[in-house]
N, C-alpha and C positions, 0 to 999 in steps of 0.2 A: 559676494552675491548672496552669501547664504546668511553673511550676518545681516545684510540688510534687509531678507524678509521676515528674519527672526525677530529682528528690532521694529520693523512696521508692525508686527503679530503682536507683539507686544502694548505699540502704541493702540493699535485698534481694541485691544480686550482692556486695555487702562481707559480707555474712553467711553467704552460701552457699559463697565464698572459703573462709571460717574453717571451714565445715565439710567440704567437700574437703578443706581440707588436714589434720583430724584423720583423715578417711576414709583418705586418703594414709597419713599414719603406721600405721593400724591395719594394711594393706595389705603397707605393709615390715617390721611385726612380725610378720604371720603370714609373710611369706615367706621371714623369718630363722629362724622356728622351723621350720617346714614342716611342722607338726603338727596337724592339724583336734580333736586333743583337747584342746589346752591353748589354741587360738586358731584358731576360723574364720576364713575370709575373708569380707570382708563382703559377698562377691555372695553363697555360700554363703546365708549368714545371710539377706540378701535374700528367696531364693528359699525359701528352707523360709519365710520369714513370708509368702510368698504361697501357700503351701500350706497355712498354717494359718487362712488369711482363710477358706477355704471350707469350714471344717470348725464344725458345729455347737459340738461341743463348745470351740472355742475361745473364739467368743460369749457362749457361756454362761458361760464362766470370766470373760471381762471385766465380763460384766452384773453377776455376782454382786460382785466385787472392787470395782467402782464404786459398787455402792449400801451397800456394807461400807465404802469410804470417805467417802464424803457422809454415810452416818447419822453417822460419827464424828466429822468436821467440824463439822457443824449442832449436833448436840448440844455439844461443846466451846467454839464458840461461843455460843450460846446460853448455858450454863453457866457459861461463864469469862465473860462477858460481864456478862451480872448479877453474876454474886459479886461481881467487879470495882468493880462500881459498888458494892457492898454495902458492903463492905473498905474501899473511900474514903471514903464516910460514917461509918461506925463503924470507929474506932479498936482496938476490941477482935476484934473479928470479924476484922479483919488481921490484930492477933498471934496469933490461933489458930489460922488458915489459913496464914501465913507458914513456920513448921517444915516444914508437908505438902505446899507448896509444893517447897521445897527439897530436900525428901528424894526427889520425883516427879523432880525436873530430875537428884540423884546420883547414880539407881539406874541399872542397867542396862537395857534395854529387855529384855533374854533373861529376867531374874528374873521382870517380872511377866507375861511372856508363859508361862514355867513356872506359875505360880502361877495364872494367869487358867485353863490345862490343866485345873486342877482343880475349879475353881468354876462355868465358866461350858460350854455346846456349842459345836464347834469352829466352829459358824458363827455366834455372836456375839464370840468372843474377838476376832478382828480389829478389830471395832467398839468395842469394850472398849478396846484398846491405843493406837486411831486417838484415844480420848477423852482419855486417861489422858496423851498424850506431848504433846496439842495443847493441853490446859486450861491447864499452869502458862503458854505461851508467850503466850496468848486476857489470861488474867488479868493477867501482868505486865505486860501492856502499855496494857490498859484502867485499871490503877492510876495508871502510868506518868503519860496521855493529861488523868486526873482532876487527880494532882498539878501539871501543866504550867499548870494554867489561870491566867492574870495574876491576881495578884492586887488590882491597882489596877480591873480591871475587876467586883470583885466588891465592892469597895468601893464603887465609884461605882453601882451596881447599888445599895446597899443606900439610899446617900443618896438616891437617886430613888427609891425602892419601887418597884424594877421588883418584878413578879410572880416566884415559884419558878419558873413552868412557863417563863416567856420567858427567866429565868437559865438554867434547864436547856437552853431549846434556842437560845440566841444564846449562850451561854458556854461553859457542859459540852461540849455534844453536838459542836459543831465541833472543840474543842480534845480531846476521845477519836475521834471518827471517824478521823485520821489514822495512828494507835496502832493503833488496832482493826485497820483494813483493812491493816497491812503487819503486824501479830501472823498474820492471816487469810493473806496471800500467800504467810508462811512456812510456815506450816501445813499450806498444800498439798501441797509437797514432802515437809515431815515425815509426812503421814500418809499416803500414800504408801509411803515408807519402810519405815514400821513397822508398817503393814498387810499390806503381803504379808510382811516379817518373821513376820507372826505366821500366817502361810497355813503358810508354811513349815513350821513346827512345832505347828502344829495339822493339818493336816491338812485341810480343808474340803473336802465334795466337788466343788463346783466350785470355783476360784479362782486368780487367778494363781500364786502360792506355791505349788500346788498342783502346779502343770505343774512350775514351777524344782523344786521335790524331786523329782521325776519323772525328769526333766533332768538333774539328778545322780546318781539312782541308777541309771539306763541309762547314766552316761558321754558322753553328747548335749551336743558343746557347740555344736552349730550351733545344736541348740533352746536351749539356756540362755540363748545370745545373744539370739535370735527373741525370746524371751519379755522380756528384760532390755532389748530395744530398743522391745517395744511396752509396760511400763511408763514410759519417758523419754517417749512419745510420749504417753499419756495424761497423766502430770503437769503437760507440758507443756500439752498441752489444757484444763485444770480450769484453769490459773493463767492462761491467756491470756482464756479465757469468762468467770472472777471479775472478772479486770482491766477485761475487757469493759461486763461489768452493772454497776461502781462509775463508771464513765466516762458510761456511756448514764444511769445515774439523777443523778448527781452531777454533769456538767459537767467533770469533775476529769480531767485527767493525772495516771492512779497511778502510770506507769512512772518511777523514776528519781527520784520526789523522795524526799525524810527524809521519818520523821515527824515528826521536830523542828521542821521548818521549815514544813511543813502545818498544826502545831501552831498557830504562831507566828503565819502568814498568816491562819486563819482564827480567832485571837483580837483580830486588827486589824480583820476586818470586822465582827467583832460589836461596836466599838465603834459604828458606824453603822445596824446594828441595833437595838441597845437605842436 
């Protein structure tokens, strides 16, 4: 017990290190510039983000930004999740989803947030784009997770007449959960990304994106900052709490392993299962 809060203490001041010392650097770049418009300092920046803690409308822009990106996660998942499984089963249903795949992963994220301008109100677009950039990554990887599964263990499966539903969930389900849940970790970042992207250029009344265009068109870069430092801090939040709830229901260390090899490990215990 005691080594193991010695060794967390340890990981926490080795982490905290790595971030002083980028704090450091950002520090000797503004004081090289000596510009607060092309590079706050980051007490600056500090201080305006505790001045924006107490302001309603700051709240309200995070509430809104968060549930613009959770619906687009959930659904993405949700969606790329099934197909995924759909696509694996049928053969064909792949090839005709595969092009539109790839065309989603070629495009620019700016086109269909243009494009979404026109079709949809500027406070679904974000949720739109959060789908649209999350699904190919949900899907390829839940294909990915299906094709992975041993094939000797479906064989043996069939000589024993194991049941569909105990193949799905001693074969399948272990060998795509590992796929799934690091397509999902990615995800988080990316929608993220490309949600406030689309705040941006939509416009939404409340919304982070909303402040950064803001922020730019006043020439604000302390707020720019503020704003660009409590997005890192929310992402960081969503991927640490997902990490969290896959760990508390699963037993499992998500941090740090492959899927490859989550794959691999949990198609060896379902040889013990069947």
């Amino acid at each position: 017990m005691k080594a193991s809060i010695i060794r967390n203490s340890k990981t926490m001041l080795y982490k905290l290190s790595i971030l002083m010392f980028w704090v450091l650097i950002w520090q000797m770049v503004y004081i090289k510039i000596g510009r607060d418009i092309y590079v706050p300092s980051p007490l600056n920046v500090l201080l305006r983000l505790k001045e924006l803690l107490v302001l309603t409308s700051f709240w309200a822009s995070v509430a809104h930004s968060m549930l613009r990106v959770a619906a687009g996660l959930i659904i993405s998942m949700v969606v790329g999740g099934l197909l995924g499984i759909l696509c694996s089963l049928n053969r064909l249903l792949h090839d005709l989803l595969q092009p539109m795949i790839i065309a989603i992963k070629s495009t620019p994220v700016v086109s269909f947030i243009l494009v979404a301008i026109v079709w949809f109100p500027s406070s679904r677009i974000p949720v739109f784009i959060c789908f649209l950039m999350c699904f190919p990554v949900i899907w390829t990887n839940v294909v990915s997770g299906f094709n992975s599964v041993d094939k000797k263990l479906l064989e043996m499966a069939q000589v024993y007449r194991v049941s569909l539903f105990n193949i799905t969930k001693h074969i399948y389900l272990p060998s795509i959960k590992p796929y799934f849940f690091a397509a999902c970790i990615t995800c988080l970042g990316v929608g993220w990304k490309v949600s406030v992207a689309a705040e941006v250029l939509s416009h939404p009344r409340y919304g982070i994106g909303t402040q950064l265009y803001s922020s730019k068109v006043y020439l604000d870069s302390t707020d720019l900052f503020a704003w660009t430092l409590v997005i890192i801090l929310l992402s960081i939040a969503f991927e640490l709490l997902f990490v969290k709830m896959i760990e508390l229901n699963s037993n499992t260390k998500v941090k740090g392993y492959s899927a490859a090899k989550g794959a691999k490990e949990n198609d060896n215990r379902s040889t013990a299962d069947i």
